[in-house]
N, C-alpha and C positions, 0 to 999 in steps of 0.2 A: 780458651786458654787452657793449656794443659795443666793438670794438677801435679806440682813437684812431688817427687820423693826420691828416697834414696836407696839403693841399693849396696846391700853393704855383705860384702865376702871376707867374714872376719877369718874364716880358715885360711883363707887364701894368702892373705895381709898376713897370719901369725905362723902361718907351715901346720897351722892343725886342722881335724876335721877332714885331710884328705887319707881315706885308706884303703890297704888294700888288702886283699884276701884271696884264696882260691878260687879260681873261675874258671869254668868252663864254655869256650865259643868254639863253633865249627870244628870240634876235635880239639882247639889248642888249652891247653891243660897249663895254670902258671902254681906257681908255688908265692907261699905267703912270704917270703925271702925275696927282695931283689938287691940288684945292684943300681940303678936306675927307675925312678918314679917317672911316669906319661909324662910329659908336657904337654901343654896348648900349645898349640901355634901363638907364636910372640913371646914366648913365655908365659909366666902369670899375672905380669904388667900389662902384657895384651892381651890376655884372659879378662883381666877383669876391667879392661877400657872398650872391649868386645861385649861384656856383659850387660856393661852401664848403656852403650851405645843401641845395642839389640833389644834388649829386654824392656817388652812396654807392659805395663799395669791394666790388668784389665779393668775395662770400665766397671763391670760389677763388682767388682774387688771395692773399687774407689767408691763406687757408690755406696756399699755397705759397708765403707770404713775399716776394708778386711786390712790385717797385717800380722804378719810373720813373718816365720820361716818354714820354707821346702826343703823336707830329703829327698835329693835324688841319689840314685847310684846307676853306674853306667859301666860298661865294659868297651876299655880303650884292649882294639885287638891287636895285633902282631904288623900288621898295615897301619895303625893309629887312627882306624875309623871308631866310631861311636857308636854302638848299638846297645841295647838289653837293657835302656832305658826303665828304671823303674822308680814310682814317688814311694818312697819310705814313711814319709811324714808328710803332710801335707795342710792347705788349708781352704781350700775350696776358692768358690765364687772365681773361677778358670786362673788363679795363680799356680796350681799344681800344673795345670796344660801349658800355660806360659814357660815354666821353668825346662819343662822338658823342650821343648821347641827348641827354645835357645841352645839349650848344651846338645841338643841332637842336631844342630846343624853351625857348630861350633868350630867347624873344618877337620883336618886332618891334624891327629897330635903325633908329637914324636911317642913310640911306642914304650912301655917299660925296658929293662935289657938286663938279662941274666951273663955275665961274662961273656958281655959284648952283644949277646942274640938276643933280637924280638922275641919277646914274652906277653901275652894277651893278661891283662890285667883288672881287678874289679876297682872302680872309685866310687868313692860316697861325696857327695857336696849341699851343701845346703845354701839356699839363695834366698835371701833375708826382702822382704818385702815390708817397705817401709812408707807411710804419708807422709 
């Protein structure tokens, strides 16, 4: 039987915790200014029914009782692909590799948008790992 827990995106639920900043991918350059923040696919209602659904617990985590929270941050590009994945914070026993997994194959988001144009953009998220 598997061991419940919850995962809990309080950023996500409250509009905080996602930001953004200067980024550089494949040449595209964004400014800390937009007009338009990424979306996930589905939105953020299907972001985080995508999250709850994808993301499993690793068993070492469970075994040693591990819980918190991961920063990741990630660069949604001009395409609204996922790359430059990185954990900011983390907390071992493979929730930091778990977390990346999931938002690295996350699908395709709608991209930021400066007066109308795709702008490659930086996000931060933290995914709360919970028993």
């Amino acid at each position: 039987m598997k061991t419940l827990f919850r995962v809990a995106f309080f950023s996500l639920v409250l509009g905080v915790g996602l930001s953004l900043s200067n980024a550089v991918q494949a040449q595209e350059t964004v400014k800390s200014q937009v007009d338009e923040m990424p979306v996930p696919p589905g939105g953020m209602g299907g972001f985080t029914e995508y999250m709850m659904k994808n993301l499993t617990y690793p068993t070492a985590a469970k075994e040693a009782g591990t819980q918190g929270m991961v920063v990741v941050s990630f660069v949604v590009n001009t395409e609204g692909k996922v790359g430059s994945l990185e954990v900011l914070r983390g907390i071992g026993k493979g929730c930091d590799e778990e977390a990346v997994r999931v938002i690295s194959n996350s699908g395709t988001w709608t991209p930021a948008k400066i007066e109308g144009k795709s702008v490659a953009s930086k996000m931060t998220l933290p995914v709360q790992f919970k028993l």
